[in-house]
C-alpha atoms as one frame of an Amber mdcrd trajectory, in Angstrom:
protein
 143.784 117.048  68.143 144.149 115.502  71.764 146.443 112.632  71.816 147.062
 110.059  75.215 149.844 108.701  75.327 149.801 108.199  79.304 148.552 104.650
  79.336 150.857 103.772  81.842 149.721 105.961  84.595 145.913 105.143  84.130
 143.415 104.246  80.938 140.748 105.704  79.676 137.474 103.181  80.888 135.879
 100.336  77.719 132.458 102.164  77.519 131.136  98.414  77.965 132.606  98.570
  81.079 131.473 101.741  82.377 127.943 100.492  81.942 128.300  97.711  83.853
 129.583  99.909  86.668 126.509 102.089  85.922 124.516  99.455  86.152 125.541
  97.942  89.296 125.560 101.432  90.782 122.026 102.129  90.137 120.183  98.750
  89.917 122.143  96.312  91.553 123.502  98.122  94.405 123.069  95.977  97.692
 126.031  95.096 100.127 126.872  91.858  98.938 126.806  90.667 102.387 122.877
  91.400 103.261 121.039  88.141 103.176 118.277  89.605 101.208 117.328  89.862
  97.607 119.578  93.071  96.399 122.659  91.510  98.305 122.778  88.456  96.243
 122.303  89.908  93.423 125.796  92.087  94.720 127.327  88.916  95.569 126.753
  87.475  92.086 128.942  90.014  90.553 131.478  89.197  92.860 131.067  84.986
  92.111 131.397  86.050  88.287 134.271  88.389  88.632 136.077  86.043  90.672
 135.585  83.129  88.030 136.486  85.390  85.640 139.759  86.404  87.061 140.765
  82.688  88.437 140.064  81.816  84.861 142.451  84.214  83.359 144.895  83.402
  85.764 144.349  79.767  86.488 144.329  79.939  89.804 141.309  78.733  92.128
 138.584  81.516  93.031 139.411  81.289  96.895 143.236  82.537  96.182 141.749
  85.952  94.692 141.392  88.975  97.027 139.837  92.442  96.086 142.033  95.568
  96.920 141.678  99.625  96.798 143.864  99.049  93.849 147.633  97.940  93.218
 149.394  99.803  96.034 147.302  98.038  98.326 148.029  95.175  97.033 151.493
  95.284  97.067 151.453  96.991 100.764 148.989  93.877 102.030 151.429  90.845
 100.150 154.698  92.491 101.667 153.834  93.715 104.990 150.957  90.674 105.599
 153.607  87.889 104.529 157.001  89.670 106.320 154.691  90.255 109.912 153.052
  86.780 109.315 156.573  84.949 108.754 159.010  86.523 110.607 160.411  83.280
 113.184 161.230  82.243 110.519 163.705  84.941 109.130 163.636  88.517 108.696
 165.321  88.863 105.032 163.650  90.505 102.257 164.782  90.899  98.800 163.722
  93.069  95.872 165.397  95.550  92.833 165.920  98.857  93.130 163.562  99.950
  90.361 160.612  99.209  91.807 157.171 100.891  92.113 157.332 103.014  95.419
 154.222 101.286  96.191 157.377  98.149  97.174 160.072 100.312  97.647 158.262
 102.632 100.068 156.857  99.492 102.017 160.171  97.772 101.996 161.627 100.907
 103.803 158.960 101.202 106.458 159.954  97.410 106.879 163.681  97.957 107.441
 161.883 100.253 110.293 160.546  97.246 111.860 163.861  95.797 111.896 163.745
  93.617 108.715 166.485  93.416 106.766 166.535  94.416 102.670 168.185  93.510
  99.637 167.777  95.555  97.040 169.329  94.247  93.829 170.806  96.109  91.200
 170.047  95.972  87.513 172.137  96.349  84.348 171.928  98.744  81.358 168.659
  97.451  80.092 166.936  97.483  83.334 166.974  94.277  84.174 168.029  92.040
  87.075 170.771  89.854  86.491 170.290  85.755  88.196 173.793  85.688  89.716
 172.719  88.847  91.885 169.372  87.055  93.292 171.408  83.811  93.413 173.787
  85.436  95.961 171.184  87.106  97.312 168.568  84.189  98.900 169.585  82.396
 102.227 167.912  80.047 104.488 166.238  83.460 106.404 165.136  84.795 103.046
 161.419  84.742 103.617 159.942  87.297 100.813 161.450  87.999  97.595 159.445
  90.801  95.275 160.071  91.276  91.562 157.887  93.324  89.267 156.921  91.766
  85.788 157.127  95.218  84.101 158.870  98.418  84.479 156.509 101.050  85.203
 158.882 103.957  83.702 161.244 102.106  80.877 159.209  98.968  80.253 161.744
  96.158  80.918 160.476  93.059  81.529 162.171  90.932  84.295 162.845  87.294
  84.168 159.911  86.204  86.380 159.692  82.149  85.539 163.274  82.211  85.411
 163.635  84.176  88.734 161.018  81.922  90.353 162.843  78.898  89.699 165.952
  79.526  91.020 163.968  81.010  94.358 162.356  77.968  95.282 165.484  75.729
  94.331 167.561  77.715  96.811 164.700  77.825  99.525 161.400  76.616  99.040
 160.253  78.065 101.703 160.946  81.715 100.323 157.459  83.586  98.905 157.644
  85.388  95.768 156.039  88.237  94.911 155.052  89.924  91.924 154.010  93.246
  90.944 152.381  92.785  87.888 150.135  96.371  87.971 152.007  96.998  84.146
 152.084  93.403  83.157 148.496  92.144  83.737 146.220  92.884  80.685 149.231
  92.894  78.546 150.407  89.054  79.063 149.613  85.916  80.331 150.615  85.469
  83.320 150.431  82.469  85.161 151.101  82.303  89.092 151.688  78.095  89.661
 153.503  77.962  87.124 156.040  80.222  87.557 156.373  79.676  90.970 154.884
  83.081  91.698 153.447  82.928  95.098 151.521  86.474  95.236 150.553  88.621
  92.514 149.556  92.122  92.497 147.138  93.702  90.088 144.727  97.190  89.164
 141.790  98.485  87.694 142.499 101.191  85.817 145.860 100.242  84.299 143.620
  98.185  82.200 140.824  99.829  81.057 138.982  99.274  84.656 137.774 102.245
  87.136 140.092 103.383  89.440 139.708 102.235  93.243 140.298  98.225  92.903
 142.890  95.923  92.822 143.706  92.181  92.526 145.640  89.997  95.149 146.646
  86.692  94.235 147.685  84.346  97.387 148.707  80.542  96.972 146.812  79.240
  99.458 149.745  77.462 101.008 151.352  81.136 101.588 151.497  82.387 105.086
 149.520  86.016 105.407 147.992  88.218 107.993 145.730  91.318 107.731 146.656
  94.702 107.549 143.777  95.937 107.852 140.802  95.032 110.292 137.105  95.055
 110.470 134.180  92.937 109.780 135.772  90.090 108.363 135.431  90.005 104.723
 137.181  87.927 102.285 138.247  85.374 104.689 139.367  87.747 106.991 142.005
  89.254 105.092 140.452  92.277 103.453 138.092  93.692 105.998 135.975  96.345
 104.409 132.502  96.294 101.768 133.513  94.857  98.728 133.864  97.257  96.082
 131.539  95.515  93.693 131.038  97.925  90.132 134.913  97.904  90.784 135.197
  94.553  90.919 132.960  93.766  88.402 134.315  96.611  86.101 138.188  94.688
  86.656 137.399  91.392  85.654 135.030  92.615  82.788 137.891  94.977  81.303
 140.280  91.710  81.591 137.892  89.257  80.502 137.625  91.898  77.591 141.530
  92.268  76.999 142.551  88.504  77.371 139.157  87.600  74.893 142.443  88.960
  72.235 145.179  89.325  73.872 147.943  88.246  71.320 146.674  90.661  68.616
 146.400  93.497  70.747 149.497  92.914  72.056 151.246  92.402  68.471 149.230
  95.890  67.673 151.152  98.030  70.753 154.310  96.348  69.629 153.130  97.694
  66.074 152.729 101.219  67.623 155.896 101.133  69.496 158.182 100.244  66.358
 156.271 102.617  64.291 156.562 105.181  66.710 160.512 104.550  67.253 161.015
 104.589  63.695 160.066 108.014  63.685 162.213 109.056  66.972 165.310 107.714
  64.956 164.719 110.265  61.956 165.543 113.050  64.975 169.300 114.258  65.942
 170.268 113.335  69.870 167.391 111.180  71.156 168.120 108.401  72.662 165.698
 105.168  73.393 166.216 103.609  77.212 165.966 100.278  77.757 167.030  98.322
  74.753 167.899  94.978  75.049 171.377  93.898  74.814 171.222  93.426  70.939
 169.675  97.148  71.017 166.501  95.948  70.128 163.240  97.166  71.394 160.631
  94.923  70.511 159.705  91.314  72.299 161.411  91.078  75.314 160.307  94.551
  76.490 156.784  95.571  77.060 154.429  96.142  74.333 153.235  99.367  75.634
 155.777 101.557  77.166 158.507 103.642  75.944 161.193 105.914  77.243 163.091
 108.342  75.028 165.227 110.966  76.056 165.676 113.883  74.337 169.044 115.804
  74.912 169.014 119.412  75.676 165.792 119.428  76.626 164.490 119.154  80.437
 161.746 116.445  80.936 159.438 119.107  82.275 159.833 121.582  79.967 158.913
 119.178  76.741 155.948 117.367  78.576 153.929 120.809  79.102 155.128 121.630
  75.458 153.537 119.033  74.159 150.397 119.286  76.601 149.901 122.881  74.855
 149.349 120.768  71.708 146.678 118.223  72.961 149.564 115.509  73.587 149.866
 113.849  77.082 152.719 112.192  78.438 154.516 111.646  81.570 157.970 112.171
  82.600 158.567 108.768  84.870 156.090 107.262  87.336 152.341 109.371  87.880
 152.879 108.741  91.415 155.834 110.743  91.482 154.980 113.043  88.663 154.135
 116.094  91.183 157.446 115.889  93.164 159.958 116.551  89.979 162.997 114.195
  90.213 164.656 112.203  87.982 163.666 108.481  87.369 164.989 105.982  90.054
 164.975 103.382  87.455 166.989 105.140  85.111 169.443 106.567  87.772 170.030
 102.633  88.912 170.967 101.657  85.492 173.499 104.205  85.305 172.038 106.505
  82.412 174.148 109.741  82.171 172.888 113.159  83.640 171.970 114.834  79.962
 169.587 111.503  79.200 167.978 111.549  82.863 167.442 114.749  82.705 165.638
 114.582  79.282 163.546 111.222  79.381 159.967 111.105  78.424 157.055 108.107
  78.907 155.123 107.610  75.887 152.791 104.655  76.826 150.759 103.282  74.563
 146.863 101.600  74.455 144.925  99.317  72.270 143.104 103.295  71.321 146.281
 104.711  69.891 146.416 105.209  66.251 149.188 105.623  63.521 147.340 109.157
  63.064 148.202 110.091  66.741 151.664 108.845  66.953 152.370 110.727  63.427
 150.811 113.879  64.749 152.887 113.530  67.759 156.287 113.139  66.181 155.347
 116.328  64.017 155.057 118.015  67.004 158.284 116.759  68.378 160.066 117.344
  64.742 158.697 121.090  65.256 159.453 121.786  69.168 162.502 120.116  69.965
 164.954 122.227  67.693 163.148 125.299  68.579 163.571 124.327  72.897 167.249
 123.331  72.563 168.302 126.689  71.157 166.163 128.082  74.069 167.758 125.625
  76.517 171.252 127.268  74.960 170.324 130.559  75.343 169.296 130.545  78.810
């Protein structure tokens, strides 16, 4: 039996949306810039994506920007707005458990002579107000927050957060890295005073290869990259159109139910902790204050350590069986270290050491999660006393 439970790191494509990529690819495959016939037909998937997407969103169609996918994104809204707004101060502020896609670009910004705030979170992974209250001064000019933890699933206080930004300084933008929240809530940018607002493809049942920038279209930006002018000059380059058109169709699919899909993952997740609980020494990260796991953190991800056991050791174990899961972020998953999120909240070596991802997708079945924790019932007595041994 092969079980995915790797949702976070990437999504296996809606068939529905596969053949719109096919047929895009094959029939409908001009540059959506050529004047003639096969180019508007190109540029007609883009129109309908993009009302699509501002729909979902409600923003306006002319704040939406196409991307190679969420890193871009988040590279183009930190670097374009920091370059493009500098006179006017040279602070930036974000957590430390962000994707490296912001904490790598933050640090090649404290190169440039920008200075960074990088704001610690408490025992359930969140950020606490008083910390970004301190935190934003008249030369704060950027502030980036994700919506959802890539590794633990926390979910930040992003209305909240945005309020208290733009009472402080109005003038400060603020950014949001929604990769693991879009597709899974609704998110709205004006009214929680979210200025930009990344997105991707294939964290939602897209293709790989696209992403979503949102821009207010009061906010301040310049290029990063440079060519021929598309998208109002901000994102040179041929638009990606069967990736485009796959996005919006995989969202437009997702938010056509999003509450009971939602309420379903949360299903999964409580069924699936339910069964950790029957085991001796696992522990869940990320519960909320009142140790709860449900609303409040995301629907679809889930961290469990398991003591004794290395991280690496029990992921291939349970690969041998057909089960895939990750041991923290997929785009650190070659370079074995433990999770930066769970180091910043303080968790204790033996948990670190031991933490698994289970994420979870509107596919996954009670079958799958109970073969899984039969598996886990089976291997994890069996590795400790190996763990001991050695």
């Amino acid at each position: 039996m092969e079980v995915y439970l790797d949702n976070s790191a990437t999504t296996r494509v809606f068939p529905e949306v596969a053949e719109l990529i096919k047929e895009i690819m094959c029939e409908d495959y001009g540059n959506p810039s050529s004047l003639h016939r096969k180019g508007i037909q190109a540029e007609q998937h883009l129109r309908h994506a993009k009302e699509t997407l501002a729909g979902i969103l409600k923003v306006n169609e002319k704040e939406l920007f196409f991307t190679s996918g969420g890193t871009e994104s988040d590279n183009l809204a930190l670097i374009g707005c920091a370059l493009a707004n500098q006179r006017r101060g040279k602070h930036l502020i974000t957590t430390q458990i962000e994707h490296p896609a912001v904490l790598q670009t933050m640090k090649y910004l404290e190169g440039l002579g920008f200075r960074v705030t990088y704001l610690p979170v408490d025992g359930t992974g969140r950020i606490r107000m008083e910390d970004l209250r301190r935190s934003v001064a008249d030369d704060t000019t950027l502030v980036s927050i994700m919506h959802t933890n890539n590794e633990i699933g926390s979910l930040q206080p992003i209305a909240e957060a945005g309020t208290l930004i733009k009472k402080i300084n109005p003038d400060t933008l603020f950014h949001v890295d929604a990769v693991q929240g879009f597709g899974k809530a609704r998110i709205y940018p004006k009214r929680m005073n979210i200025d930009l607002l990344s997105a991707s493809g294939h964290k939602i049942h897209g293709p790989k290869g696209v992403g979503l920038l949102y821009v207010g279209e009061k906010v301040k930006i310049q290029p990063i990259l440079f060519g021929g002018g598309q998208q109002m000059n901000l994102r040179s380059g041929t638009d990606n159109v069967p990736g485009i058109a796959g996005m919006a169709k995989a969202a437009e699919m997702l938010y056509s139910h999003l509450e009971e899909d939602v309420n379903r993952l949360y299903h999964c997740k409580r069924y699936f902790v339910n069964g950790l609980k029957r085991m001796e020494n696992v522990r869940i990260n990320g519960l909320l204050p009142d140790g709860s796991y449900g609303e409040g953190t995301a629907s679809h991800v889930l961290s469990a350590s398991f003591i004794g056991v290395r991280s690496e050791v029990l992921l291939h174990a349970l690969e041998d069986e057909g089960i895939y899961v990750s041991a923290g972020s997929a785009c650190s998953a070659r370079k074995p270290q433990p999770s930066a999120t769970l180091r910043a909240m303080g968790v204790e070596k033996a948990r670190l050491e031991s933490a698994i991802r289970f994420s979870f997708s509107v596919d996954t079945t009670e079958k799958e999660l109970d073969y899984t924790l039969k598996v886990l019932y089976d291997k994890i007595p069996v590795l400790r006393r190996y763990t001991r041994r050695a």
